[in-house]
MDTraj code that builds the backbone (N, CA, C; nanometers):
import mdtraj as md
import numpy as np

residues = "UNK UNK UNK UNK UNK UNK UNK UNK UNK UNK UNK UNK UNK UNK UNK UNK UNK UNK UNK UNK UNK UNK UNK UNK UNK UNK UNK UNK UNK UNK UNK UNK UNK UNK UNK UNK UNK UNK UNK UNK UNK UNK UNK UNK UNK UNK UNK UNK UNK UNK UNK UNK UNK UNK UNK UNK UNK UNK UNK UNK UNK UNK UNK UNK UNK UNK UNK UNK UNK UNK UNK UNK UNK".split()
xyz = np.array([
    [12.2964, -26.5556, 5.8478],
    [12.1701, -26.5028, 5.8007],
    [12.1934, -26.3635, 5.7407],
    [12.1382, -26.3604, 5.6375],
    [12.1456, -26.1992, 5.5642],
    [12.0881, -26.0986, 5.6323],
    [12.1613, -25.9611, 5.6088],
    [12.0623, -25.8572, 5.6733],
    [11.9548, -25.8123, 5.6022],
    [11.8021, -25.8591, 5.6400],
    [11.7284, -25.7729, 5.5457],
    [11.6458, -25.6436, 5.5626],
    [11.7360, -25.5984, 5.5977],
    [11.7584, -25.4753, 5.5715],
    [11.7949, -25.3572, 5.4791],
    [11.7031, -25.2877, 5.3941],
    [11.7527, -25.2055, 5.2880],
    [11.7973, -25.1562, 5.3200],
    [11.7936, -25.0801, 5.3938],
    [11.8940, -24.9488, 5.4585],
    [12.0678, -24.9759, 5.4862],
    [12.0764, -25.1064, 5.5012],
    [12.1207, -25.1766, 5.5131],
    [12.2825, -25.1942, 5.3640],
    [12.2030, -25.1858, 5.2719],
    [12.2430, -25.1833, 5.1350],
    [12.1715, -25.0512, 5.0228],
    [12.2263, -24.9675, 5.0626],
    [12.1343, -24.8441, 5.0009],
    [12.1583, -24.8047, 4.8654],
    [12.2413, -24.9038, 4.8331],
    [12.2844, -24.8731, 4.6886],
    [12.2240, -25.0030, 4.5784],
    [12.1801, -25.0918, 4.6363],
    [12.1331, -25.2206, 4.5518],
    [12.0330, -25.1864, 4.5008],
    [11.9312, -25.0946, 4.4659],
    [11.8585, -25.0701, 4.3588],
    [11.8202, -24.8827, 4.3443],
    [11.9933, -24.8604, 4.3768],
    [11.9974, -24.7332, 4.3211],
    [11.9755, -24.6618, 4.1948],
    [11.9394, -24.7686, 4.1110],
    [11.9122, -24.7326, 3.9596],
    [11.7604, -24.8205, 3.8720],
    [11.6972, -24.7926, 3.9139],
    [11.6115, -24.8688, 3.8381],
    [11.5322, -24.8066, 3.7236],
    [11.4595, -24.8583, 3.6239],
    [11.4400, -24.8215, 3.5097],
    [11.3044, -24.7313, 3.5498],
    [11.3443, -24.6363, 3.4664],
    [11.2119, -24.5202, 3.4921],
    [11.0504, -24.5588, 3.4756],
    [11.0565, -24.6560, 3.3735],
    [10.9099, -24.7312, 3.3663],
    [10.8706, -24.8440, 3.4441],
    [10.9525, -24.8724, 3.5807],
    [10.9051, -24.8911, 3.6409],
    [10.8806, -24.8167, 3.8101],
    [10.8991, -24.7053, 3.8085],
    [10.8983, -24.6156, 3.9118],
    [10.7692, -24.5992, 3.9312],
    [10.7251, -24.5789, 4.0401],
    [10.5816, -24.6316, 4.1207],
    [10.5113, -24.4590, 4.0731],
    [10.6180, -24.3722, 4.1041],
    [10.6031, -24.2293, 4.0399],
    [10.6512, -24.1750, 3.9263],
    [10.6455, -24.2825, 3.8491],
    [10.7140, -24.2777, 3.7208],
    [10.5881, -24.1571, 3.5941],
    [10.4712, -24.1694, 3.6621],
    [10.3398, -24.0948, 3.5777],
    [10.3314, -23.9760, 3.6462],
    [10.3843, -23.9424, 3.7477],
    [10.3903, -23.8291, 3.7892],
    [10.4207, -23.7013, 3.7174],
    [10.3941, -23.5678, 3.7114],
    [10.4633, -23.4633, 3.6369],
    [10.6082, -23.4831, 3.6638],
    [10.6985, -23.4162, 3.6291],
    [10.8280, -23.4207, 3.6293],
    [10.8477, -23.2866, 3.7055],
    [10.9957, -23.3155, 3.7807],
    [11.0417, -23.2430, 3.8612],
    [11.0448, -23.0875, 3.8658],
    [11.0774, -22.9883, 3.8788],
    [11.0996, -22.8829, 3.8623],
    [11.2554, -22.8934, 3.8332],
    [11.3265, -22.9434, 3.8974],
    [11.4988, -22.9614, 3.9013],
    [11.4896, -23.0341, 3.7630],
    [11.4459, -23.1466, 3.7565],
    [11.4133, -23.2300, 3.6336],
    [11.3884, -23.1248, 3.5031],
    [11.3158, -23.0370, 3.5349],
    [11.2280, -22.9368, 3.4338],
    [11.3560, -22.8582, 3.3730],
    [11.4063, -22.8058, 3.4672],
    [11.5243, -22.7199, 3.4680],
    [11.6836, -22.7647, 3.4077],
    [11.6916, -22.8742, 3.4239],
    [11.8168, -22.9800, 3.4019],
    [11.7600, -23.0344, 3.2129],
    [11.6536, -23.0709, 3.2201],
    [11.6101, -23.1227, 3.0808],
    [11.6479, -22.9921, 2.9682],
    [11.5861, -22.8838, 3.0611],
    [11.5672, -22.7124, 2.9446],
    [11.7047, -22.6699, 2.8882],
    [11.7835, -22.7262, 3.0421],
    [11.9292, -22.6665, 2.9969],
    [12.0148, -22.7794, 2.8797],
    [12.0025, -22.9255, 2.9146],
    [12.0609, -22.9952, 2.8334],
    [12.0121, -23.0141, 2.6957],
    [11.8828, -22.9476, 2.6579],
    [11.8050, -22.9501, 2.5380],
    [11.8813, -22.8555, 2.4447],
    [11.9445, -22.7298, 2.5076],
    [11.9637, -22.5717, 2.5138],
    [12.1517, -22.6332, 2.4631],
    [12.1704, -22.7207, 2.4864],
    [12.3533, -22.7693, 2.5323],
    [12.3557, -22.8125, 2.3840],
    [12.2441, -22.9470, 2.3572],
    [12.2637, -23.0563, 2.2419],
    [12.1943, -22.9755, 2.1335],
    [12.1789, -22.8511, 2.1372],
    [12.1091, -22.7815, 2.0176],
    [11.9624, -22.8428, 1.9585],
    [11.8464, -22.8979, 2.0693],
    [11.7370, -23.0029, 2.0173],
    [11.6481, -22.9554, 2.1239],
    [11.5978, -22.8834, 2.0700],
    [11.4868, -22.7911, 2.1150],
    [11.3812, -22.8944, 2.1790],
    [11.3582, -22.9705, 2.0794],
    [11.2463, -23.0638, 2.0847],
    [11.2653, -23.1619, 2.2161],
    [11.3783, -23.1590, 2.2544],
    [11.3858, -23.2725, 2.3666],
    [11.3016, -23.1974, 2.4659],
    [11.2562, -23.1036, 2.4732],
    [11.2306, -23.0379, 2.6363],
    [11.0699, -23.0591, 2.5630],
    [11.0097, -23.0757, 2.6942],
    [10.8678, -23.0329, 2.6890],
    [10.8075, -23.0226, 2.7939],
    [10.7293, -22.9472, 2.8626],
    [10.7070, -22.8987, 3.0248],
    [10.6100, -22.9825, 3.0387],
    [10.5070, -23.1073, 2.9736],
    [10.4021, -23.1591, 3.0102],
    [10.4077, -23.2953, 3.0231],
    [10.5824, -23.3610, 3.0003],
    [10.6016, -23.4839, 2.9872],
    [10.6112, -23.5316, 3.1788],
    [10.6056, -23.6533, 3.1532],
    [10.6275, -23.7372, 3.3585],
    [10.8115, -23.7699, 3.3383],
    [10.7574, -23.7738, 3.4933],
    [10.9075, -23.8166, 3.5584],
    [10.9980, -23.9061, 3.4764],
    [10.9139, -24.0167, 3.4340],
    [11.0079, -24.1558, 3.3812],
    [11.0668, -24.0680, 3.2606],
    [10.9217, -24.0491, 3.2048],
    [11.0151, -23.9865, 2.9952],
    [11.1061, -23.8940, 3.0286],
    [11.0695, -23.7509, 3.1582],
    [11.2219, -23.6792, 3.1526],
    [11.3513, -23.7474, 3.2375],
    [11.3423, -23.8047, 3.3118],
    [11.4616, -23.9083, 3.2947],
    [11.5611, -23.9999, 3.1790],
    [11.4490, -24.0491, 3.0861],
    [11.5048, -24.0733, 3.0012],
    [11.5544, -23.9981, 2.9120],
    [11.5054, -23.8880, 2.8549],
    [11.5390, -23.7484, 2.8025],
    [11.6660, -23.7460, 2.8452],
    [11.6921, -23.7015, 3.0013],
    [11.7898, -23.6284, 3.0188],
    [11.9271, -23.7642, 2.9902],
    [11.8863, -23.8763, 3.0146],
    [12.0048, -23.9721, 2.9780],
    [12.0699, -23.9825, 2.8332],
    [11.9543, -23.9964, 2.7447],
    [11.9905, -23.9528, 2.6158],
    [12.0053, -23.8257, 2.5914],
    [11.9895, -23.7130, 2.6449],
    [12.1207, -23.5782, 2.6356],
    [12.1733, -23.5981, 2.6659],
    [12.2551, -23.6639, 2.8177],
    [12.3473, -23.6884, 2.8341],
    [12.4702, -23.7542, 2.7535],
    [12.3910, -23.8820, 2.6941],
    [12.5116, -23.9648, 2.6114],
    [12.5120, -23.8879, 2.4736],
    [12.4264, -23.8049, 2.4082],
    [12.4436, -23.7124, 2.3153],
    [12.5461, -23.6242, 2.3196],
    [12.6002, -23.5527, 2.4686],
    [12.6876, -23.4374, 2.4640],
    [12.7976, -23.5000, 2.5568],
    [12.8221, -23.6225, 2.5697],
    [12.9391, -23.6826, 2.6232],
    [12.9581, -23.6860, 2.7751],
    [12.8257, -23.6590, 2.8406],
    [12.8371, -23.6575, 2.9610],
    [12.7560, -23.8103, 3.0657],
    [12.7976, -23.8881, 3.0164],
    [12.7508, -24.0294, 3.0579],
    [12.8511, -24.1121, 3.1106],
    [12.9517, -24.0511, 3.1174],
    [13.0693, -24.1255, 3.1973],
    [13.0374, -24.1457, 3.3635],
])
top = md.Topology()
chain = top.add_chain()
for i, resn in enumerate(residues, 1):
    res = top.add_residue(resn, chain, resSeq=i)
    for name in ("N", "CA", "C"):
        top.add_atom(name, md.element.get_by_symbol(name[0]), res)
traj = md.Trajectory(xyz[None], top)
C-alpha cells in the first residue's frame, strides 16, 4: 500500500505552475519584490519590474530573467 502521505514525498509537486497557485492573485512577495528589482536592474529591462503585479506574474517575471541572463541552470 502507498504512503499517502505528502510529507511523505515533499518534493512531488515542488514546482507547480504559478497560475495555478491558490495564492497565485495575491500581491507579490517583498523578497519576490526585491529579487524581480534586482534581476530587472541585471537584464537591463526596466520594464520587467512593477511593484503592483501578484505572486504568479512575478514568478514568472523572475523565470524569464532568469533564462534571459543565463541563470536557469
Amino acid at each position: 500500500m502507498a504512503d499517502e502521505n505528502p510529507k511523505s514525498r515533499p518534493t512531488d509537486n515542488a514546482e507547480k505552475d504559478p497560475d495555478n497557485w491558490v495564492s497565485g492573485e495575491d500581491p507579490m512577495t517583498g523578497a519576490q519584490a526585491s529579487y524581480l528589482k534586482t534581476l530587472s536592474e541585471q537584464a537591463d529591462d526596466p520594464d520587467a519590474f512593477d511593484d503592483t503585479i501578484s505572486k504568479a506574474e512575478a514568478s514568472k517575471r523572475i523565470d524569464a530573467l532568469k533564462a534571459k541572463l543565463g541563470l536557469d541552470q
